[in-house]
C-alpha positions, -999 to 999 in steps of 0.1 A, spaced: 13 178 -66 6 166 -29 37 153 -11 39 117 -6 39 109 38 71 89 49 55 55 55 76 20 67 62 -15 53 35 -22 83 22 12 81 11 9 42 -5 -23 49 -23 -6 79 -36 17 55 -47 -4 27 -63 -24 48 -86 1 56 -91 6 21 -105 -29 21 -71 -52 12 -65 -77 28 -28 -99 37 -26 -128 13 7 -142 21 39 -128 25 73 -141 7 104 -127 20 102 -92 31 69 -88 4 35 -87 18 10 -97 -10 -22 -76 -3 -53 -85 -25 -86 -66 -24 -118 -87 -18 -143 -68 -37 -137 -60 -71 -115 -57 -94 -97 -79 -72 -64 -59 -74 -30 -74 -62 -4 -53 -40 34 -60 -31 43 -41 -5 83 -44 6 88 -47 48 111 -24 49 111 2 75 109 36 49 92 30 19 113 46 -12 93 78 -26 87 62 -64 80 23 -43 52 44 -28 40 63 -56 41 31 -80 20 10 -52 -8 38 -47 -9 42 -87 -16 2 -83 -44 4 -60 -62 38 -78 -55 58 -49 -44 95 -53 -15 109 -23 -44 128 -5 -70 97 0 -36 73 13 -29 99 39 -65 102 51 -62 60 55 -30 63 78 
């Protein structure tokens, strides 16, 4: 199993938005991502400056992204 990268809030939603998400809104420390093309998935990413291991793991399994193609995004 490929190690997950150490990654705060603004970095993840760097990276997903090169994986074609885009910053709905943002409530609190959550940034709501939503992807434009289909299937039109939803992501909360938490602002926080480290991004907990199984926060990380749970968001990528969200978006249908392994470890390996999130690292080549960052």
């Amino acid at each position: 199993m490929t190690r997950l990268p150490v990654v705060s809030g603004q970095d993840a939603v760097r990276a997903f938005g090169e994986a074609g998400y885009v910053v709905d809104h943002q409530t609190g420390s959550h940034i709501i991502l939503r992807q434009e093309d289909k299937p039109h998935r939803r992501l909360t990413i938490p602002n926080h400056r480290e991004l907990a291991k199984g926060t990380l793991r749970a968001i990528l399994r969200q978006a249908g992204l392994t470890p390996d193609e999130f690292r080549a995004l960052l």
